[in-house]
C-alpha positions in Angstrom: 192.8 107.7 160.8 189.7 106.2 159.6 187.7 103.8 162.3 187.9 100.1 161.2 184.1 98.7 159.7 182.4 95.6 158.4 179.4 95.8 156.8 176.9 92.8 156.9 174.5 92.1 154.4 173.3 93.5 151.6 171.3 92.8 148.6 169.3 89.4 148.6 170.7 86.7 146.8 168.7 84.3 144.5 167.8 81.7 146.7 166.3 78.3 145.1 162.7 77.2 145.9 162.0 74.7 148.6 159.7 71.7 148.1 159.4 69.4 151.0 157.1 65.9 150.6 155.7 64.4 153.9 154.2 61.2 153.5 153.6 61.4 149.9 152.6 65.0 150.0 154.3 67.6 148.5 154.0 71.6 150.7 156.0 74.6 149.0 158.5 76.3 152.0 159.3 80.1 152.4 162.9 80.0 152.5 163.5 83.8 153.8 162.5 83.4 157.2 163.9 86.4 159.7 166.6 85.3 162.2 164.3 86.5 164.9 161.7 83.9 164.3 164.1 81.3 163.8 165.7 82.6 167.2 161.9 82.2 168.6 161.4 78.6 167.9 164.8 77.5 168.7 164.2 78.7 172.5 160.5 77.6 172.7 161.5 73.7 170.9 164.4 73.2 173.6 162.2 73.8 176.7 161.0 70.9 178.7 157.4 72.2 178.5 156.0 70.2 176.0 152.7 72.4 175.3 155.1 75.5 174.6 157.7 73.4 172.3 153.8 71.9 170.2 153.2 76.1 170.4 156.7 76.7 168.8 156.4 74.0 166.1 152.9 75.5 165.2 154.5 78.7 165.0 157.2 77.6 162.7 155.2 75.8 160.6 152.7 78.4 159.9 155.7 80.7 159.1 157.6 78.3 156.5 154.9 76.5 154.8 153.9 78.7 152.1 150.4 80.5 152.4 149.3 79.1 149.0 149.8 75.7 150.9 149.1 76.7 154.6 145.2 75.7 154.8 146.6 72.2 153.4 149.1 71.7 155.3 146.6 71.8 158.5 144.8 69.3 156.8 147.2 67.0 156.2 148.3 67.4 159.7 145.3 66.2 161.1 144.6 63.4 158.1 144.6 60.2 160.1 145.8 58.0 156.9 148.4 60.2 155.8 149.2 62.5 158.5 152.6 62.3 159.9 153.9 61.0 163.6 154.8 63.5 165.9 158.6 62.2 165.1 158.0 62.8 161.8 156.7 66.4 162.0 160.4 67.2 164.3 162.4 65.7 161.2 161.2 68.1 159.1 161.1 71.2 161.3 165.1 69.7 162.1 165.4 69.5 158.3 163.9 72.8 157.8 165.8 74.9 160.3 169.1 73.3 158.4 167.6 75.1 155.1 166.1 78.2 156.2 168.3 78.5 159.4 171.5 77.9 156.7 170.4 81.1 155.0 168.8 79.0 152.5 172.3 79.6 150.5 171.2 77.6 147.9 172.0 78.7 144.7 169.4 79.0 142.0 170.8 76.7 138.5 171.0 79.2 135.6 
């Protein structure tokens, strides 16, 4: 008798791009992000430190915001007419970890 298996994964599927806009500013988003980074910044953003959870948004940010737009990004971050709230920045790292943290399953239109 054969043991019993399930096999998980397998080849990528076609995920969609990601554009996010913050503030009237439009960043690309890497939407294959491994579990274990994700796993990373969901322990460090639910500690009651806030200096780690600021490290683990940094972190995630400078993993999902595409390299193209990274140097930008940082910009933008710091802009003080169109840089976003603190409260802001956790929307879209909550909206992002829905996406990415979803598998980014997506599909691409034909």
């Amino acid at each position: 008798m054969s043991a019993r298996r399930k096999s998980f994964g397998g080849p990528d599927k076609p995920i969609a791009p990601l554009d996010i806009e913050v503030n009237g500013e439009e960043f690309s988003v890497n939407t294959r992000i491994p579990a274990g980074v994700l796993l990373d910044f969901m322990e460090l953003i639910n500690d009651d430190n806030p200096q780690e959870a600021a490290k683990a948004l940094k972190e995630f940010f400078s993993l999902t915001i595409k390299p193209e737009d990274y140097a930008r990004w940082n910009t933008f971050l710091r802009d003080p007419e169109k840089g976003p709230s603190i409260e802001l920045l956790s929307e879209v790292a909550g909206y992002l970890m829905e996406e990415i943290g979803g598998g980014g399953d997506v599909p691409t239109q034909p």
